[in-house]
C-alpha positions as CSV (number, residue, x, y, z in Angstrom):
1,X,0.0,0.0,0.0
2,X,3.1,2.2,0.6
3,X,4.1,1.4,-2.3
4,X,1.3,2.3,-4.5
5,X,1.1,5.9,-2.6
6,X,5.2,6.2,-3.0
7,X,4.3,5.8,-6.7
8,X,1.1,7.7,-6.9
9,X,3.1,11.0,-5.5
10,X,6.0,10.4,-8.2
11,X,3.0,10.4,-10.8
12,X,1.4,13.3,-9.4
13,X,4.7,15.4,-9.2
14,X,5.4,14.5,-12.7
15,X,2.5,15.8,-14.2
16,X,3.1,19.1,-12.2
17,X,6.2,19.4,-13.2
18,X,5.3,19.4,-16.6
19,X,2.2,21.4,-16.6
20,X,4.5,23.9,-15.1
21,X,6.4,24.2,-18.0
22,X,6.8,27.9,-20.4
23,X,3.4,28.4,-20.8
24,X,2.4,28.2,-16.9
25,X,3.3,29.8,-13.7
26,X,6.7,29.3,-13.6
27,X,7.3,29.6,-17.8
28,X,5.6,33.3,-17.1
29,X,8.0,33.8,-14.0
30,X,11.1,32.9,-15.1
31,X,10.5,32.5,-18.9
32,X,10.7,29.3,-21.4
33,X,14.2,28.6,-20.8
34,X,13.9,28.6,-16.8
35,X,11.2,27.0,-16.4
36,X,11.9,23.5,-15.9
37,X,15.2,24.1,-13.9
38,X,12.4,26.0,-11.4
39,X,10.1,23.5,-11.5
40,X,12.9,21.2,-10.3
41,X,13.6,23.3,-7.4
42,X,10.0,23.3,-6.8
43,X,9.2,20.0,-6.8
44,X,12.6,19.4,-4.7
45,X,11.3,21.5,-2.4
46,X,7.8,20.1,-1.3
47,X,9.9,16.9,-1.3
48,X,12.1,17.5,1.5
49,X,8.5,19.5,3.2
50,X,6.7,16.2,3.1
51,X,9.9,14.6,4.4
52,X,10.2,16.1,7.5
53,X,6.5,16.1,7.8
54,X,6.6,12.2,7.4
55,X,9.6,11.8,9.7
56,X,7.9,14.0,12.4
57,X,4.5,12.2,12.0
58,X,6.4,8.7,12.6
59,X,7.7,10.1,16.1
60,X,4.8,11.5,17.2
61,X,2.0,9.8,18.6
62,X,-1.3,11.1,17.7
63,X,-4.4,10.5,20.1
64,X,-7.2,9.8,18.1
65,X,-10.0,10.3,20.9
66,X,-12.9,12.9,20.2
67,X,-12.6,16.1,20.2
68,X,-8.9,16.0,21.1
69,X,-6.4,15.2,18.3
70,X,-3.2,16.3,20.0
71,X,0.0,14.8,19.1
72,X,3.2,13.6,21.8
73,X,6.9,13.0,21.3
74,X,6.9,9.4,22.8
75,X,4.4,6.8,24.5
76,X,4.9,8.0,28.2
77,X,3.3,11.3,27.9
78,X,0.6,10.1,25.6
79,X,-0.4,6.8,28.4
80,X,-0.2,9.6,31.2
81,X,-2.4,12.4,28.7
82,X,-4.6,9.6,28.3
83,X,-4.9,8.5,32.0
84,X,-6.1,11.7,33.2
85,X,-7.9,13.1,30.4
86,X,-9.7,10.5,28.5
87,X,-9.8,7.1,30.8
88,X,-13.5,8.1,31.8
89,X,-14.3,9.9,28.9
90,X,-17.6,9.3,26.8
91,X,-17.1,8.1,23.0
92,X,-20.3,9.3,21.7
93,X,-20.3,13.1,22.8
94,X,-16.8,13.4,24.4
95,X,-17.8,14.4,28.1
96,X,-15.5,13.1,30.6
97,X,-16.5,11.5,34.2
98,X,-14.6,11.0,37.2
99,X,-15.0,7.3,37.1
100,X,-16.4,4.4,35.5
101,X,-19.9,4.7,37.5
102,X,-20.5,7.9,36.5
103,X,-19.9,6.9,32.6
104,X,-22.1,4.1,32.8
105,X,-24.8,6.5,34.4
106,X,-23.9,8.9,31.3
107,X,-24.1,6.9,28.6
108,X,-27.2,5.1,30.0
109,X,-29.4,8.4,30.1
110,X,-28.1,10.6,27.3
111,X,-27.3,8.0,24.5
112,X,-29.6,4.8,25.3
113,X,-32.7,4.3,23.7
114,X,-33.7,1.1,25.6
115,X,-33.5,3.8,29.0
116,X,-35.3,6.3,27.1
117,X,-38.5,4.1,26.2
118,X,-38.8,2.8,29.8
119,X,-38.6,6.3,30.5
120,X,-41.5,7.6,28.8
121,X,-43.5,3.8,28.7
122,X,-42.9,4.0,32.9
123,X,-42.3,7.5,34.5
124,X,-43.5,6.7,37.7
125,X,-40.7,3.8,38.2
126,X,-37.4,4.9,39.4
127,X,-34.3,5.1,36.8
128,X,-31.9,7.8,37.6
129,X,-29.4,6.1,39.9
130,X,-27.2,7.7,42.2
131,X,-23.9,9.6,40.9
132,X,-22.0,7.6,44.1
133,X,-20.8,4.6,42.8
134,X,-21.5,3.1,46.4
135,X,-24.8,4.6,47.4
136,X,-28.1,2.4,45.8
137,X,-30.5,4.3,46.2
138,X,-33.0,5.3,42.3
139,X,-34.7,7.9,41.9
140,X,-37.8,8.9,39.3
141,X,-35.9,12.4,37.7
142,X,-32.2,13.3,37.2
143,X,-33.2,16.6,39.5
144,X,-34.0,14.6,42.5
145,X,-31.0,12.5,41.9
146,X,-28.9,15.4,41.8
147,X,-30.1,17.0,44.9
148,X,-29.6,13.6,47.1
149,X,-26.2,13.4,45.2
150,X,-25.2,17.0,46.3
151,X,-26.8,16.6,49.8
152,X,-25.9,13.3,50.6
153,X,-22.1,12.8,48.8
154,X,-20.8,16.1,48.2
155,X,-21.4,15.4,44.2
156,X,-22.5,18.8,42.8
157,X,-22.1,17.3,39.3
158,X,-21.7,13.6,37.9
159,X,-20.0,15.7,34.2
160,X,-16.1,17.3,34.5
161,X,-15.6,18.8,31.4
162,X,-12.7,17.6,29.4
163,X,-9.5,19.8,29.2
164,X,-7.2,19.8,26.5
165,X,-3.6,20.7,26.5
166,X,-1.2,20.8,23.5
167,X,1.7,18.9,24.9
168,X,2.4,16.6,27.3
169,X,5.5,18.6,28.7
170,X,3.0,21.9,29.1
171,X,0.4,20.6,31.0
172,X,1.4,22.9,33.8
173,X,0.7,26.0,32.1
174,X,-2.0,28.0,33.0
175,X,-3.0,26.0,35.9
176,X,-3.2,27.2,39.5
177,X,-0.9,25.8,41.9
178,X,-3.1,23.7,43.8
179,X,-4.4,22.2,40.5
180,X,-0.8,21.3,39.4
181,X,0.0,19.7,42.4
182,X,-3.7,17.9,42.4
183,X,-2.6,16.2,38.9
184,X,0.9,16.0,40.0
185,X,-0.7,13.8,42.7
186,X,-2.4,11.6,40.1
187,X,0.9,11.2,37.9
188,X,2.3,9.9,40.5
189,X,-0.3,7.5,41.5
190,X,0.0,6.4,37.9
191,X,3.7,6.1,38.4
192,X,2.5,3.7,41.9
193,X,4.7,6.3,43.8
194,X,2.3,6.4,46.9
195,X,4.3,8.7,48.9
196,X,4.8,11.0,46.4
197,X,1.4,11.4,45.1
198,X,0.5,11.6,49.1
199,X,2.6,14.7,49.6
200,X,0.7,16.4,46.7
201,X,-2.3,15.9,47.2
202,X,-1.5,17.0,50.8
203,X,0.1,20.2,49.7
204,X,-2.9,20.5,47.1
205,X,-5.2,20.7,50.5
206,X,-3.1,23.5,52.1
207,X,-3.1,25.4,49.4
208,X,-7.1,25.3,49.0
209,X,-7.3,25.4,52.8
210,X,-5.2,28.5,52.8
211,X,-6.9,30.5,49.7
212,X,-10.7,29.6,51.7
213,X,-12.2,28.1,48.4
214,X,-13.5,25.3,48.8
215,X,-13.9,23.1,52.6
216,X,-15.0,20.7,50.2
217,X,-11.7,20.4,47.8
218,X,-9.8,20.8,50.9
219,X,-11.4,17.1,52.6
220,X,-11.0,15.4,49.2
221,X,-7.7,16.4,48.8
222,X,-6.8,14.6,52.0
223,X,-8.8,12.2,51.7
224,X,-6.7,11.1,48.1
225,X,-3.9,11.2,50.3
226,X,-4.9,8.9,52.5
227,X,-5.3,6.7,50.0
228,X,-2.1,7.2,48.6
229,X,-0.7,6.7,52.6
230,X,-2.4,3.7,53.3
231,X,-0.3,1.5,50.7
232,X,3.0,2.5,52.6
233,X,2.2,4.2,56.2
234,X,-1.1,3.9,57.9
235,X,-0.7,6.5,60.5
236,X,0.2,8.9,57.9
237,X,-3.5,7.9,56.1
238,X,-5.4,8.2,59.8
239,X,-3.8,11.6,60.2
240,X,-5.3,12.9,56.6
241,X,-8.5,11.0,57.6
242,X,-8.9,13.0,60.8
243,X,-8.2,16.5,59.2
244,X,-11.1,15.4,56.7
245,X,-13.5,14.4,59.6
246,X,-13.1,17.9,61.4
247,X,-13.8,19.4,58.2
248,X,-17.1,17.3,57.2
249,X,-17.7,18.0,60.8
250,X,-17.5,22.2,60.5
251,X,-19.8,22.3,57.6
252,X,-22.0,19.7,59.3
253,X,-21.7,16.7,56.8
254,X,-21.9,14.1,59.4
255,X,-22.8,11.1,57.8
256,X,-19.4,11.6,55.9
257,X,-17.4,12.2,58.8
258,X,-18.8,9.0,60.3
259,X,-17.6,7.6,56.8
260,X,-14.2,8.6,57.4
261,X,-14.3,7.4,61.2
262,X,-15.5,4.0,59.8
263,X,-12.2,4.0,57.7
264,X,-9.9,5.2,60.2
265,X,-11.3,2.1,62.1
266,X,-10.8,0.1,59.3
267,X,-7.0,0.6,59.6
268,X,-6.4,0.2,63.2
269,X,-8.2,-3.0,62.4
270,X,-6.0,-4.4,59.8
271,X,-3.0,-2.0,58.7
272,X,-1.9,-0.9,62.1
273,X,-3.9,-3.4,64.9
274,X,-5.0,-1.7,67.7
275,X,-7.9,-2.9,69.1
276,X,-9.0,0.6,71.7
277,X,-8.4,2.9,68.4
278,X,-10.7,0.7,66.3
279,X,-13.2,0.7,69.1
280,X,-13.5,4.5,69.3
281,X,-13.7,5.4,65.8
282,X,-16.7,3.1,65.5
283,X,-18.0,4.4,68.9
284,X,-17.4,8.1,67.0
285,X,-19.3,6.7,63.8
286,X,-22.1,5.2,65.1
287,X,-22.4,8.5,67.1
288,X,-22.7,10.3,64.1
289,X,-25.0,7.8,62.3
290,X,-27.1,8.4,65.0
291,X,-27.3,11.9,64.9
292,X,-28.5,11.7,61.0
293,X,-31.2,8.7,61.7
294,X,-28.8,6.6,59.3
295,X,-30.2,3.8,62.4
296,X,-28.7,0.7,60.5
297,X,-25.3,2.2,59.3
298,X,-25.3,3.1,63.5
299,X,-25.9,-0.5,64.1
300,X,-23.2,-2.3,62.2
301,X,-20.6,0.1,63.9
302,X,-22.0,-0.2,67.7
303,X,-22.1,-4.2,66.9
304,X,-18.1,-3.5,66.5
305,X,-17.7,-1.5,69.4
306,X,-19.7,-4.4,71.4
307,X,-17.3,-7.2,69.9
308,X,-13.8,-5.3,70.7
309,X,-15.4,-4.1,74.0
310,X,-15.5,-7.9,74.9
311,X,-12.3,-8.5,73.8
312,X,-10.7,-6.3,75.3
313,X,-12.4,-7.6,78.8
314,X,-14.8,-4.5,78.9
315,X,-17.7,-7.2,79.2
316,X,-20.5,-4.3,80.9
317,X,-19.4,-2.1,78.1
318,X,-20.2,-4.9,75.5
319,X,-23.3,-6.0,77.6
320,X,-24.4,-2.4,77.4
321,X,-24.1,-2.0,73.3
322,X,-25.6,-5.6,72.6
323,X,-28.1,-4.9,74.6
324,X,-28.7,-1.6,72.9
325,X,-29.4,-3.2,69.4
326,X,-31.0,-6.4,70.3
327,X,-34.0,-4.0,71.8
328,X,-34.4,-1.9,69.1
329,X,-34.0,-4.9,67.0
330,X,-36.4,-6.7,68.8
331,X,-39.3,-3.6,68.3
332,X,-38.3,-3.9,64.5
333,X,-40.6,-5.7,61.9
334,X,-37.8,-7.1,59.6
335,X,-35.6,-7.5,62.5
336,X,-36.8,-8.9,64.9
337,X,-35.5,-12.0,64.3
338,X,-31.7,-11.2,64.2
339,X,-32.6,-9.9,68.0
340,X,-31.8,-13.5,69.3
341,X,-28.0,-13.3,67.8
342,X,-27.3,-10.2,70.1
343,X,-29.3,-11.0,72.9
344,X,-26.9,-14.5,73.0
345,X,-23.8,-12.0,72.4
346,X,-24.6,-10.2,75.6
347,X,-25.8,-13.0,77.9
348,X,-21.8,-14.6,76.9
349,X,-20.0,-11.6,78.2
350,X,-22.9,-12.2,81.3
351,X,-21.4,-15.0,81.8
352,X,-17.5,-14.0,81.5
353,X,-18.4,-11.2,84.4
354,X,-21.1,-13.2,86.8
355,X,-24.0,-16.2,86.6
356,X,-26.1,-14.6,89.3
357,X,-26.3,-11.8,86.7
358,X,-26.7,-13.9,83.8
359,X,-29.8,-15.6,85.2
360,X,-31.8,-12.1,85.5
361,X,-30.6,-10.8,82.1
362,X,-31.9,-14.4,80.6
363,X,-35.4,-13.6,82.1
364,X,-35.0,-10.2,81.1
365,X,-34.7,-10.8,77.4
366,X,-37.6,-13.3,77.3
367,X,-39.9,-10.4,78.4
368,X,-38.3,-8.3,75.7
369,X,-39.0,-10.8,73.2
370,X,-40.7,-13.5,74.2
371,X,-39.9,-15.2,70.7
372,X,-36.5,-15.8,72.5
373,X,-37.2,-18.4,74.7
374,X,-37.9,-20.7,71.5
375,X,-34.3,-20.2,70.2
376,X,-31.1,-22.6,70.4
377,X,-29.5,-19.9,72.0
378,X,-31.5,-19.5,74.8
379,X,-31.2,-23.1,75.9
380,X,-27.7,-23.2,75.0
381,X,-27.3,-20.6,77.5
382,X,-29.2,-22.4,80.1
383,X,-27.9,-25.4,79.7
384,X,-24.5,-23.7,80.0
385,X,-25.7,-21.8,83.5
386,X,-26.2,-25.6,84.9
387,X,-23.1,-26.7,84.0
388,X,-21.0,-24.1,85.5
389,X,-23.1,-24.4,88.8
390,X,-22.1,-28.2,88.8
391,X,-18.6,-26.9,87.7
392,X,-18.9,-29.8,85.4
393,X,-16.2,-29.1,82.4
394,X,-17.1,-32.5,80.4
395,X,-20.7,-31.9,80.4
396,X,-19.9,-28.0,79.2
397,X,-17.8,-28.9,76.5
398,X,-20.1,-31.7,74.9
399,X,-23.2,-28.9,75.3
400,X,-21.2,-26.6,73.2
401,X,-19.6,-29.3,70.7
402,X,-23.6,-29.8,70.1
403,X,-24.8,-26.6,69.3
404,X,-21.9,-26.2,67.2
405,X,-22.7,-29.2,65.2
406,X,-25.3,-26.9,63.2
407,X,-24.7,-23.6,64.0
408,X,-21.4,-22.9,63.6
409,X,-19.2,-21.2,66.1
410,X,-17.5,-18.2,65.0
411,X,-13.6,-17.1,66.5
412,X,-15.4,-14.5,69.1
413,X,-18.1,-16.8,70.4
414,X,-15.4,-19.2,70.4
415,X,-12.8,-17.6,72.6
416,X,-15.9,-16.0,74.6
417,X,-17.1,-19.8,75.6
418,X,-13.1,-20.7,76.2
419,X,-13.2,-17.7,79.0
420,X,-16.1,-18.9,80.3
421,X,-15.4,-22.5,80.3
422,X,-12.6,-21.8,83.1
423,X,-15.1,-20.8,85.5
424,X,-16.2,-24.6,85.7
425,X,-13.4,-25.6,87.3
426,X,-9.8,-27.1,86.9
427,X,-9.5,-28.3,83.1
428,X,-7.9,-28.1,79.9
429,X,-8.7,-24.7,78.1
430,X,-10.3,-26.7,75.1
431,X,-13.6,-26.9,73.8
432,X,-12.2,-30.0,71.1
């Protein structure tokens, strides 16, 4: 195929060299006798023009994406150019999106017939999902969605509009400083150099924090650089996390503040263990949860705090907190059947502090829920009061090996019983 254009051009540049000749252009300029030597010159000329054209175009790298068409000297700065400026971006009109979610929600609603006729065939059922990749809530208009989306997750907009830049090596121009260090944080995170891209986008939040525009760009900010923390130092990430909760905090966006509690908890649970930081931080996020009704995002934190409490030996506190959701849990429709797993939870650290105490809490609960009584765990529980009465270790262990034949016992209830099983007596520290 190269071949054939090679010879096309030598065809073409034949035929104007000789149309050319004394009667054309260049016979006129430089008369009959000239003519050919300046069409030589000529043709020479837009030769060694398309040469360096061709030679240029074969170094460059040209992206092809819509609307863009900008050209790089090598594959680096095109991969990054793409990575930040195209990665999200739609093919049909050529909007870009923060992330994959939004996209999908894009292309969905703007370019979708199949959308559009359930649309109009159904308006009163619920389409327009959430911009927040993690929230699931749907919604009947895009104008409702966008209020929740700005209320709820701080999402004034689900479209970024694209920006183009000429060159790789100028994408700084023009660009305020804590914009250049905010996509000086994301080339490094490209690059995987976490600590790097941390101190960015930490510098990124000073700067917005100290120009007062935007509380909002200042959390998010840190909260990318927590991110970029938490692959290499996790007290690092917890101290970004915490400047972000007193800021969701100041403009009174508690449930995300309580989102970013629930992470800090997150990595004193598994990055950096430490059981009395993970205990607060869910103590802090339930708090919050609370505050804003979110009543089952509350629960799944306090039923944290309740499980650390006990292992940490704070068996009243953990008593306290399981007794706290199995009674609201209890008064619940849909719930009240998942009562009996927390009322169980509570009566085990009962018996890890006294049986005397035990037996009044049992009778308590049945009152509370009189469902209870019915339950595996209540007998187990009885059965278990006996046996530490008659400080009789055997029959303790086979009662639990039995209730553990069908439902099985988890590593908390486990080393719960264990506690509980000294109390019998002398013995081996075994349930096996």
């Amino acid at each position: 195929m190269a071949e054939n254009e090679a010879k096309a051009r030598k065809k073409f540049e034949e035929a104007e060299k000789k149309a050319k000749g004394g009667s054309g252009f260049l016979g006129s300029l430089f008369g009959g006798a000239k003519a050919d030597e300046a069409a030589d010159l000529f043709v020479q000329e837009r030769q060694e023009e398309e040469s360096r054209w061709q030679q240029r175009s074969n170094n460059e790298i040209c992206c092809m994406e819509k609307g863009c068409g900008e050209t790089f000297d090598n594959v680096e700065f095109y991969e990054e150019h793409y990575e930040l400026f195209h990665r999200h971006q739609c093919s049909v009109c050529g909007l870009k999106f923060a992330n994959t979610h939004r996209l999908e929600l894009h292309s969905d609603e703007k370019h979708s017939s199949f959308f559009k006729a359930q649309l109009q065939l159904r308006p009163e059922v619920a389409l327009f999902r959430c911009w927040d990749s993690e929230c699931t809530l749907v919604f009947r208009n895009a104008k409702e969605r966008n209020e929740h989306s700005l209320k709820e997750h701080m999402i004034e907009d689900g479209e970024m509009k694209l920006e183009k830049r000429k060159l790789a090596r100028k994408t700084w121009e023009g660009r305020s400083d804590d914009a250049v260090r905010g996509m000086a944080g994301n080339l490094f995170k490209i690059s995987k150099l976490w600590k790097e891209a941390g101190d960015a986008f930490v510098r990124s939040a000073e700067l917005h924090a100290s120009s007062n525009d935007g509380r909002h760009d200042t959390a998010s900010n840190y909260a990318e650089a927590a991110n970029c923390y938490r692959k290499i130092n996790a007290q690092l990430a917890v101290d970004c996390l915490m400047k972000t909760v007193e800021i969701y905090t100041d403009m009174g966006r508690f449930n995300m503040a309580a989102k970013n509690h629930c992470t800090i908890a997150e990595l004193y649970e598994n990055e950096c263990p430490d059981m009395a930081q993970c205990m607060a931080h869910y103590q802090k996020a339930a708090d919050f949860y609370k505050g804003e009704e979110s009543k089952s995002s509350a629960t799944k934190c306090l039923i944290k705090v309740a499980q650390y409490a006990a292992q940490l030996e704070q068996y009243r506190k953990a008593i306290q907190v399981f007794e706290e959701i199995a009674t609201w849990e209890a008064d619940h429709p849909t719930l009240k059947y998942a009562a009996k797993n927390h009322f169980f939870q509570a009566l085990l650290c009962y018996l890890c502090v006294d049986v005397l105490d035990t037996q009044h809490a049992l009778k308590r609960y049945e009152e509370i829920s009189p469902s209870f009584a019915d339950t595996r765990e209540y007998k187990l529980i009885r059965d278990l009061i006996a046996c530490i009465e008659e400080q009789n270790q055997d029959h303790f262990t086979d009662t639990v090996k039995a209730y553990d034949k069908i439902s099985r016992l988890d590593p908390w209830h486990t080393a719960l019983l264990v506690k509980i099983k000294r109390s019998c007596g002398e013995g081996e520290d075994d349930l096996k």
